[in-house]
N, C-alpha and C positions, 0 to 999 in steps of 0.2 A: 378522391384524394383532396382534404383540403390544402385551401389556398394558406401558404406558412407567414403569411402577413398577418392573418388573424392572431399567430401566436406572440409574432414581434407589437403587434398595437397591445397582448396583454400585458406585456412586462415593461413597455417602451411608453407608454402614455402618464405617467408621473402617477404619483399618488392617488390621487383621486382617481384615477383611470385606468390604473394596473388591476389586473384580475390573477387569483391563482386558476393551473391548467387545472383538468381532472386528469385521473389515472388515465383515459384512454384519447384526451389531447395529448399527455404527456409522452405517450407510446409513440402517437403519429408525428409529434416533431421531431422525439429521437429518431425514428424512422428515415425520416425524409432527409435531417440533417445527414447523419451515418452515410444515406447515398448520395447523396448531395444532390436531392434532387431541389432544393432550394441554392440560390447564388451565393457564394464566398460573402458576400456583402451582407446578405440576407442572414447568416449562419451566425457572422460577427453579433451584428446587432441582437439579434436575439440573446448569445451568450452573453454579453455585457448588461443586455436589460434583466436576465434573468437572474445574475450574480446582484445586481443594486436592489432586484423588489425584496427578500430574495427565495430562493429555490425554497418550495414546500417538501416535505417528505412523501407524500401523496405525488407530486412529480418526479422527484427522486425514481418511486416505485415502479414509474410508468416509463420514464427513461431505462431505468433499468432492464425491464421486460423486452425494450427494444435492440438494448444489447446483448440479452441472452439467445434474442430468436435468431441471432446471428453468427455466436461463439461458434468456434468448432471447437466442441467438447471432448477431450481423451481424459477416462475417467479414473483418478489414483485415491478411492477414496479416502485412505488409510493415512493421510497425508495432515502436512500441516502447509496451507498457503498463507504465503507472506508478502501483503502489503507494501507496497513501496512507491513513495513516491518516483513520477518520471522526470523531474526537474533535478534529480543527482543530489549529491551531499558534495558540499564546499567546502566545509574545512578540515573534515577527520575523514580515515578509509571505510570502506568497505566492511565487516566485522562476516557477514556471512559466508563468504566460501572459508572461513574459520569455524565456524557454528556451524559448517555441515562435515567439514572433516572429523570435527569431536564426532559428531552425532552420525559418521557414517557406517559403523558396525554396531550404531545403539537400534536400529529398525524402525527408525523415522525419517520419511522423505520428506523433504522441503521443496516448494515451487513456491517459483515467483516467473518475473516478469521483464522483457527489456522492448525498449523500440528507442528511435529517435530521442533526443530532448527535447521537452516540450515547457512550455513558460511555467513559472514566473522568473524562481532562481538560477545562477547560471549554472547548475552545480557539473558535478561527475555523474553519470549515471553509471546505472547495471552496466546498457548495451557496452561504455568504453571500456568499462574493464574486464566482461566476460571473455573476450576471445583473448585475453591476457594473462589470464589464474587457470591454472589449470584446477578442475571443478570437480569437488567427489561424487562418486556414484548414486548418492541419494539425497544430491541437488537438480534439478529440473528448471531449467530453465527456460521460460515458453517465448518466442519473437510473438509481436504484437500483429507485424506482415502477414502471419501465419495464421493466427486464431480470431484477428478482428481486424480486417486487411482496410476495410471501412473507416475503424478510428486510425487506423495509421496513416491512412489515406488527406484526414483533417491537418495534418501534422502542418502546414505550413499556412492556411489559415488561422489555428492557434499561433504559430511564430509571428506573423505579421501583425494577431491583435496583441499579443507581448501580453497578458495578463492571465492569472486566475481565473478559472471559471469553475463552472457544477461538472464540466467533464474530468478534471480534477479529481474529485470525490469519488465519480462515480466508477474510473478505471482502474484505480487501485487492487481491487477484487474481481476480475473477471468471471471467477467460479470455473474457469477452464478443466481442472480436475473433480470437480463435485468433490472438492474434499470435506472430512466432518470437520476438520479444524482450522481458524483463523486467528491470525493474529495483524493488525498494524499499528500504526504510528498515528499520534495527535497531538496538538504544540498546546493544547488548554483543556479545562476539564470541560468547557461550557460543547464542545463538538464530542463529548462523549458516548449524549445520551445521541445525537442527532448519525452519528455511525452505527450505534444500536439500533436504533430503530431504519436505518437504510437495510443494513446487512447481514444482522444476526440471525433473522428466521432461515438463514441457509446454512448453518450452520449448529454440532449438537453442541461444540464450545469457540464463542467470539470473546476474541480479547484486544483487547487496545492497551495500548502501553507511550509514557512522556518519555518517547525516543529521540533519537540523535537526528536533526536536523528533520523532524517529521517523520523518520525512520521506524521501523518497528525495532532497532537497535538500542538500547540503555545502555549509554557510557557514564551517567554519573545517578545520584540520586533520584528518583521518580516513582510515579505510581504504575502500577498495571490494574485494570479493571476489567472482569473474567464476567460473562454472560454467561448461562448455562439455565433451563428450565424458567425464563421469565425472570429470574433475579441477577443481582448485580453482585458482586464480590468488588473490594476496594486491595489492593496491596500495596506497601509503600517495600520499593525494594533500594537497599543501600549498599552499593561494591563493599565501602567498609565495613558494614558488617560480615566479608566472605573475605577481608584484609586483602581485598585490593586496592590498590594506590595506584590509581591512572588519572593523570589530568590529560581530560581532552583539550583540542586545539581551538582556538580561537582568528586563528590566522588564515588565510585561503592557501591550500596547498595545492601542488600541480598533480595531473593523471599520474606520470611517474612517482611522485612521492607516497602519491595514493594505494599505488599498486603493492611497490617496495614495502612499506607497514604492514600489508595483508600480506605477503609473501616472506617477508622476514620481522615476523610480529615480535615485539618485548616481549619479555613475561607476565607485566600487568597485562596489557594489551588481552595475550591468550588466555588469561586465567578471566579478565573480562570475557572474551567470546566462549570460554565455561558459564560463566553465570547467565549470561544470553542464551547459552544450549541449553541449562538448566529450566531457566524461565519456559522454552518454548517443553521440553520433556515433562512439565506440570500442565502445560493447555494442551495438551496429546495423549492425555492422563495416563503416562507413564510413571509419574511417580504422585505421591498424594500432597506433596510439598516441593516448594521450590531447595528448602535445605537439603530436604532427602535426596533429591537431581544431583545437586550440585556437589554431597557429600560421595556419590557415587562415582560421579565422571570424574572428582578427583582422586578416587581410588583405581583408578583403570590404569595400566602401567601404559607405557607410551602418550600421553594426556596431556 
């Protein structure tokens, strides 16, 4: 085993002195960190030096590989997995335990993800409001305790460095159900191609989408960008054009408030987490357009 100092002098010695990992240093320090067989101190510094040089895609890969030899895998291939940030959403609710109620006798299951809150934003997560909403039958919810007991384990050396880092990035998609389909969240177009190239090759369609607070959620105007066979598809998707009128929030709302919205949603609100259903029943290639989705679930009576 190597000594994990080697990896803290590559990203921690300034400019002239930082080096990127290779794919199979970048295995052995995910490795080591996940058991911690390096010190909370040791773990810190590294991720901080690693976020300033910063993270190649090539260590990406090899961090990656580290946390897959470790998943415990239960397999839903047929699925669509969803992205989510673990630092929660601040100022708007929830929209998916909505978006799986539309979609729960269309034959699309959805999986995501809850643990702890973990840095940067202070937000709401999954975990708080899961045991809260009661959840349909073809939403999947994975604890983090359960399938990668390791990263959940880090959970309070990330609190105490209080920052961003590449585990960030990399937790979002665990691949826990080998599903064919992905979708999440990115706040700029310039992390579009750099998610493509982390996590598309596991996937027969990766999609990113300018969601709600980093969310794989669209409450207003934004793009989605659909991977599929090496190429990139662009789409600018606009509520007004499906005449909804929802202004999201800009203000910080409480768990309670949070919960209440998704529990007794407006009707823009719902007719939103429609077009969010619609969006994901196009990357799960149930329908061949996002209009055609959305013309359908609003034809479903109860909706």
């Amino acid at each position: 085993m190597a000594d994990f100092f080697q990896y803290i002098h590559a990203v921690g010695t300034g400019t002239k002195g930082n080096r990127d990992l290779s794919h199979e240093e970048a295995f052995e320090m995910m490795t080591q960190i996940l058991n911690q067989e390096a010190t909370p101190e040791q773990i810190s510094a590294f991720l901080l030096g690693w976020r300033i040089k910063p993270e190649t895609i090539e260590e990406f890969h090899g961090a990656l590989a580290a946390c897959d030899a470790l998943v415990q895998k239960q397999p839903l291939q047929d699925s669509l997995e969803l992205g989510y940030p673990f630092d929660g959403k601040v100022n708007n609710p929830y929209m998916l335990p909505l978006i799986a109620k539309i979609l729960e006798d269309v034959g699309l299951d959805l999986v995501s993800y809850t643990d702890l809150w973990q840095p940067a934003k202070k937000g709401i997560t999954l975990q708080d409001i899961s045991s809260k909403i009661d959840t349909a039958k073809n939403l999947h919810l994975f604890e983090r305790k359960d399938y990668l007991p390791q990263l959940h384990a880090l959970t309070s050396i990330r609190k105490n460095l209080g920052l961003r880092t590449g585990l960030n990035t990399l937790e979002k998609l665990p691949y826990v159900t080998q599903s064919r389909y992905a979708l999440t969240g990115v706040f700029h177009k310039p992390y579009v191609k750099k998610h493509i190239d982390i996590f598309a090759n596991r996937y027969e369609r990766f999609a990113l989408i300018q969601g709600n607070e980093g969310t794989p959620e669209l409450f207003s105007k934004g793009r989605l960008w659909l991977h599929q066979n090496g190429e990139v598809q662009e789409f600018i998707i606009d509520p007004h054009d499906y005449g909804i009128e929802y202004t999201k929030s800009w203000e910080k709302i409480t768990l309670n408030e949070s919960i209440a919205q998704t529990n007794e949603p407006s009707e823009a609100f719902y007719k939103l987490a429609k077009l969010n259903a619609a969006v994901q029943l196009f990357i799960a290639q149930r329908f061949a357009s996002i209009d055609e989705a959305f013309e359908y679930l609003q034809s479903k009576e109860g909706l």
